[in-house]
Every structure is written in structure tokens, then in C-alpha cells.
C-alpha positions as CSV (number, residue, x, y, z in Angstrom):
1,X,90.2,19.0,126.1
2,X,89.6,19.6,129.4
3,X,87.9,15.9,130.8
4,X,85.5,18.1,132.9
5,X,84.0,20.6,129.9
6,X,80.6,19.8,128.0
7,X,82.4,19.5,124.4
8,X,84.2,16.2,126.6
9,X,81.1,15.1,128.3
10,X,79.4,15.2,125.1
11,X,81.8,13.2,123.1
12,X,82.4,10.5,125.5
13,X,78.5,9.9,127.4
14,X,76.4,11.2,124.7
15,X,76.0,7.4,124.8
16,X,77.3,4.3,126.3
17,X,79.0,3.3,122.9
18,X,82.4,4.4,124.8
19,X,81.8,3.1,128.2
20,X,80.7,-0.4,126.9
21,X,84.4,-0.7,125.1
22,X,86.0,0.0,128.3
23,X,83.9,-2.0,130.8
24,X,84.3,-4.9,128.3
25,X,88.8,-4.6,128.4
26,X,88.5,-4.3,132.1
27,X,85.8,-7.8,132.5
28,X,87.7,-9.5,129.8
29,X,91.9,-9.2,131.3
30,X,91.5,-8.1,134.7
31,X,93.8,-10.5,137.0
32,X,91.3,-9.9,139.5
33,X,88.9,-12.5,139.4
34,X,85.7,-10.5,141.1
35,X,83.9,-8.3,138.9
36,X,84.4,-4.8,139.2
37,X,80.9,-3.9,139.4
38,X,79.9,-6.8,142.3
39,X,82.7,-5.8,144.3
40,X,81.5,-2.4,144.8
41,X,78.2,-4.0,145.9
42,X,79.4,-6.0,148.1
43,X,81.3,-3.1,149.8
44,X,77.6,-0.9,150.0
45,X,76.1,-1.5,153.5
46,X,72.5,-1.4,152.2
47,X,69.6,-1.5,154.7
48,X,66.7,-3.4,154.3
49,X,64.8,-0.5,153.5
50,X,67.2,1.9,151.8
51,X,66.4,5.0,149.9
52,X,69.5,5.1,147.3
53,X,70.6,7.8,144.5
54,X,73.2,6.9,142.1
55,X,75.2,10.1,140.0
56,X,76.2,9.4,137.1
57,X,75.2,6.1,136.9
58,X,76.0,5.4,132.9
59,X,74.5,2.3,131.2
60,X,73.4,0.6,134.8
61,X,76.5,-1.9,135.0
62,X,76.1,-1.6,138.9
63,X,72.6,-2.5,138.8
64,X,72.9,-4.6,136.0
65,X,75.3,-6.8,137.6
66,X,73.6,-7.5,140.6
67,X,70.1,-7.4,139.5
68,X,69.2,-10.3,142.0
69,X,70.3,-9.0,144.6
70,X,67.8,-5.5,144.7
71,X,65.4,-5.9,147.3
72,X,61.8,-4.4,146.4
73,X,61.8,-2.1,149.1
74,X,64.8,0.1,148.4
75,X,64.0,3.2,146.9
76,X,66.8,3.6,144.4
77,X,66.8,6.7,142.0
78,X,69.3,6.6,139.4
79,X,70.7,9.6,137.6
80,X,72.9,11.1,134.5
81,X,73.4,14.3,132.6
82,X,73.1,12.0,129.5
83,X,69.5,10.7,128.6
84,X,71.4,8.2,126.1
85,X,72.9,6.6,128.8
86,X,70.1,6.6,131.3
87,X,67.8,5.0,128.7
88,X,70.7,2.2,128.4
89,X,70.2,1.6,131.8
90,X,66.9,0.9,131.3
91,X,67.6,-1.8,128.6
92,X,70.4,-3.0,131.0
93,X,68.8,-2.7,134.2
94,X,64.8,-4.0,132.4
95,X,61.7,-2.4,134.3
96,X,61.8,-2.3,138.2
97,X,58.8,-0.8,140.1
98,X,61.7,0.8,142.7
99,X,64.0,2.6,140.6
100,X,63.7,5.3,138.7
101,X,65.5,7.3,136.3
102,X,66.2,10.9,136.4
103,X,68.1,13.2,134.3
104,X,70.0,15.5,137.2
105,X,72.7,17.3,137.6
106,X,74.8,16.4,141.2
107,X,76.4,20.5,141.6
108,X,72.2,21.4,142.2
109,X,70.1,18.8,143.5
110,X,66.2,19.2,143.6
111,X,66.0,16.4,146.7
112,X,65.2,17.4,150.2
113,X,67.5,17.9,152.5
114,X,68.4,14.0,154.3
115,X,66.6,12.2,151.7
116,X,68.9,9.6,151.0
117,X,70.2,6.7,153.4
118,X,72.9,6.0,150.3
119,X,74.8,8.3,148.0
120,X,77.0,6.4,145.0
121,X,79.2,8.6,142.4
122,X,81.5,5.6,140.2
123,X,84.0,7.3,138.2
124,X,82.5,10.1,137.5
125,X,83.0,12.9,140.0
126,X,86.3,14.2,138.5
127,X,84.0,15.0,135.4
128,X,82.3,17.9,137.5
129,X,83.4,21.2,136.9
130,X,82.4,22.0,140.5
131,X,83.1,19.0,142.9
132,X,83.1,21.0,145.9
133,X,79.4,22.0,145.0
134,X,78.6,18.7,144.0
135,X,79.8,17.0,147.6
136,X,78.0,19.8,149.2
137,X,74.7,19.3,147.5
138,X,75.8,15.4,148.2
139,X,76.2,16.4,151.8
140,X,72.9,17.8,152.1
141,X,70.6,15.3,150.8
142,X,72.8,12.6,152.8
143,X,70.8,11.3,156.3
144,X,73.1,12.3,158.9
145,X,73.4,8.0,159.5
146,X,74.1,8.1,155.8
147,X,76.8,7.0,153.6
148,X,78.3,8.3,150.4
149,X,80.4,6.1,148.1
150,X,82.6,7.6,145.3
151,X,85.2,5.3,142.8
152,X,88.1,6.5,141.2
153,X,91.7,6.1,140.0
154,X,95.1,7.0,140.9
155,X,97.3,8.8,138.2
156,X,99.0,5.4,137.1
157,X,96.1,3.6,136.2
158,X,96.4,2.4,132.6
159,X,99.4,4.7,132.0
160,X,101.3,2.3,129.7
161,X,98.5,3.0,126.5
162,X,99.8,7.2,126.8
163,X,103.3,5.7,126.7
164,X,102.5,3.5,123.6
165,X,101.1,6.4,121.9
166,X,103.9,8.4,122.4
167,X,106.5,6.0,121.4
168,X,104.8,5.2,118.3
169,X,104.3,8.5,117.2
170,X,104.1,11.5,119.7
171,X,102.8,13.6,117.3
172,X,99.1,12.0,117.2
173,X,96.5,13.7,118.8
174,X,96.5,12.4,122.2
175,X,96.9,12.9,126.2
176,X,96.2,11.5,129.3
177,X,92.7,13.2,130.7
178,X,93.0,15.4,133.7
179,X,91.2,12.6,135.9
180,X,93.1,12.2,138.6
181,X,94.1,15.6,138.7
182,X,90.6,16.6,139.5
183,X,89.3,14.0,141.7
184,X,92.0,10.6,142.1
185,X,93.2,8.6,145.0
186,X,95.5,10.5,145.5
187,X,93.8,13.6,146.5
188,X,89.9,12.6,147.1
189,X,90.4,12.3,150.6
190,X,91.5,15.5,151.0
191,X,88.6,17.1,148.9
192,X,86.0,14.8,150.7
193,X,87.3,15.3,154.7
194,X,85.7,18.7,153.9
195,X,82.4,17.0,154.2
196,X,83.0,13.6,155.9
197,X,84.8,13.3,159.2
198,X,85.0,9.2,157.9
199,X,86.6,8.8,155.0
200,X,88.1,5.0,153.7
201,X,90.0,4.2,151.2
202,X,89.3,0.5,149.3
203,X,91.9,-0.5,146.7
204,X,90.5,-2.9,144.0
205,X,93.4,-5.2,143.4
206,X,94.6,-6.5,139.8
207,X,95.9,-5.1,136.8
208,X,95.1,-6.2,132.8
209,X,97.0,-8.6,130.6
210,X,95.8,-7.8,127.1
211,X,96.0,-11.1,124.6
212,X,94.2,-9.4,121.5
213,X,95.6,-6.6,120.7
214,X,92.3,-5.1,118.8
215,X,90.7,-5.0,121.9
216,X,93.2,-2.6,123.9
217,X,93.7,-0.6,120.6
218,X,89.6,0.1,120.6
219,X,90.3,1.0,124.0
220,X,92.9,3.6,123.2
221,X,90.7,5.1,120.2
222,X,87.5,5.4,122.7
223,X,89.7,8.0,124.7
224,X,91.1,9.9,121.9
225,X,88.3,10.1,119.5
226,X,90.3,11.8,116.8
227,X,93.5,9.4,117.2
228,X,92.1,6.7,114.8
229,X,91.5,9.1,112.0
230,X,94.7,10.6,112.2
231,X,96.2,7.2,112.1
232,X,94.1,6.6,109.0
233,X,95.2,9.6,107.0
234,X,98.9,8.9,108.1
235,X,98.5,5.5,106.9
236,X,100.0,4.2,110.1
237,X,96.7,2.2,111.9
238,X,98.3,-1.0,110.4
239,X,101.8,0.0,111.7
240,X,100.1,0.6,115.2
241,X,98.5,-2.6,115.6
242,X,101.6,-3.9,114.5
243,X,103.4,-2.0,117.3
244,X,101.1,-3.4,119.9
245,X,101.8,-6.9,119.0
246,X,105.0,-6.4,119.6
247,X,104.6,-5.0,122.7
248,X,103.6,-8.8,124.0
249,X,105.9,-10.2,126.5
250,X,107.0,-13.5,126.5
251,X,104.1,-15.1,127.8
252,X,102.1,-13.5,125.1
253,X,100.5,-10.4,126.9
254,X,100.5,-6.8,127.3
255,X,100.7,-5.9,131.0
256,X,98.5,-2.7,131.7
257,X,98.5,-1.1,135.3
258,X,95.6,-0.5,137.1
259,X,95.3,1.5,139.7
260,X,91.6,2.5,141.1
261,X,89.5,1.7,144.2
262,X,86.6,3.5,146.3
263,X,86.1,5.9,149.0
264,X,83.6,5.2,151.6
265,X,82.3,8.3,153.1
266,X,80.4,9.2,156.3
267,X,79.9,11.2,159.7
């Protein structure tokens, strides 16, 4: 299923169920001892008045996480195609006078043109079936003093749980997403130079050493949401969980490559 279509979108954002599970792997056995979501933050050159739109923005995690440190007189608009997720943002986030919460979609934007001092699109812009529209319409509502920041990985990142699933049985119902392909590290800067005449690239360090098993199978089963069923009717979940103990090294871990980072955008 193609990562960018609505049957995908649907599955995976209809709420932040999914997302949750895979913020929660990357918080608890990341060697990188700064959180994911305060990193980016600190990497955002706010103002200190800034008028801010976030696509995409799931259940709030960037908001969320750095809570103190919003200052009452940024304007910060938050948007999602999902209203499940933006109204988990509101629980996350609790009730700010500033920000707001919009559904919109980021290929046509109903925002003036140079309306925003800060554009932010986290992991989500190789879900649009239209990037080039979307960093247009991104473009356009971007100040010309403005600056657009976009997260995203690189075709390695967490490649060892496909290679799992196709050692243990490559006939399950399961395959990488089309991530990267669309919009990774390794081509983003390409796609974006069409806009931006600056564009950076920030690597966030660190991979994942797994200790409990459960948790990097729960993972795996958020991605392919038929996987566990079939391992259910084949009778083989026990034998998988099984498998993945097994897979700990000597020192009692699963090594899982990460590879992701963000680009910082402007003119």
C-alpha cells in the first residue's frame, strides 16, 4: 500500500494509537540521550514574536514536550488531515490562548501569502501525494525572512525489523513503506532547492537497543497492520517473539539503526 494514498493515511493517523507505540520505542532505547522532540526545538530559531504553522503535527509531541518553553506571543497554528489526532493534541498540548488547531491540508493552503515567520512539516511530508504542491503552497505563505523546517529519514532507518520479518517468514504480509523514496535524506534536498536557495541538513545521532522484545514487536505490528493476524492464524506469533529473543546480542539487546535528521530551509 502505497504510504502516500488515503486507505494508508487512514489506517495509520485515523488516530494517534500508532504514533504513540512508535514515539514510545524511539524515547525508551534511543542511545541518544536528548529527546527527539526537544532537539528539534532547540534547532527552531523562534522570534520573540513568531507567527508559526505546524503540518501534520499528530498528537502535539513537539508542543507537548516543550510546553514551557512557548512564549504567549507566538502565534502558532497547528494542523492535520486527521481530526483524531489534532484533538490528541489538545489533550497533549492542554488549552493555550495562542494556538490553535486546524484541520488543513498542506498541497492548498487557505493562509495569505507571507503569513508565517515559521513553517514545520516532522515526518510527514513523504505522506503527500503532491510534495511539489505542498512546498509550493509552503513557499508562498513563508515571509520572505522566513524559515521552513522538515524531518525525515534515510532508507536505512530501522531496516533490521523488514529483515526480521523476512527471515522469519517472508511470506507474511509486509514491506518497507515507500518513505524515503518519496521524501528521505537522501533526496529532500534536491526536491526542496526548488524552493529554498538554503537548504541544511541536521543528522540526529543514535540508534535503538531494544531490551524487551514486546515492545519492538508492537512496533513492527503498528506498521503492518495485517501482520499480527496473519501471525495469529499461522499460529506462529509465539514462534516470532521467540525469534526476536533470539535476536539479542550478547549484551542482551537488539541493535536497530536509525537514520533520520532535519532540513532547515530558507532564502
Amino acid at each position: 500500500m502505497l504510504t502516500n494514498s488515503k486507505e494508508f493515511l487512514t489506517k495509520q493517523y485515523n488516530d494517534s494509537s500508532k504514533l504513540d507505540i512508535r514515539i514510545a520505542l524511539h524515547e525508551l532505547y534511543s542511545t541518544n540521550e536528548a529527546d527527539w522532540h526537544e532537539w528539534v526545538f532547540d534547532h527552531i530559531k523562534f522570534e520573540k514574536q513568531s507567527t508559526i504553522i505546524e503540518f501534520g503535527c499528530g498528537s502535539g509531541a513537539l508542543w507537548a514536550k516543550n510546553k514551557s518553553r512557548i512564549n504567549s506571543k507566538w502565534e502558532i497554528i497547528l494542523t492535520d488531515l486527521s481530526e483524531g489526532m489534532l484533538e490528541k493534541a489538545k489533550k497533549s498540548i492542554g488549552e493555550l490562548p495562542n494556538i490553535t488547531y486546524q484541520v488543513k491540508d498542506v498541497q492548498s493552503i487557505d493562509l495569505a501569502d507571507s503569513y508565517c515567520d515559521i513553517t514545520i512539516a516532522n515526518h510527514m511530508l513523504y505522506h503527500v501525494p503532491n510534495i511539489t504542491a505542498a512546498l509550493s503552497e509552503i513557499k508562498r505563505i513563508l515571509k520572505s525572512s522566513g524559515t521552513f523546517y522538515t524531518a525525515t529519514n534515510s532508507s536505512s532507518h530501522m531496516k533490521e525489523i523488514y529483515e526480521f520479518i523476512a527471515e522469519f517468514d517472508a511470506s507474511l504480509p509486509f514491506s518497507k513503506p515507500l518513505n524515503s523514496k518519496h521524501f528521505g535524506l537522501e533526496n529532500g534536498e534536491q526536491q526542496l532547492r526548488n524552493f529554498f536557495q538554503q537548504v541544511r541538513l541536521l543528522r540526529f545521532e543514535g540508534n535503538l537497543k531494544v531490551t524487551n522484545v514486546h515492545d519492538l514487536a508492537d512496533y513492527i505490528f503498528t506498521i503492518g497492520t495485517e501482520l499480527k493476524a496473519a501471525m495469529i492464524r499461522k499460529g506462529s506469533y509465539n514462534n516470532f517473539i521467540d525469534f526476536l529473543e533470539a535476536k539479542k546480542n550478547n549484551q542482551g539487546y537488539i541493535h536497530i539503526t536509525k537514520d533520520t535528521g532535519i532540513f532547515i530551509c530558507s532564502n
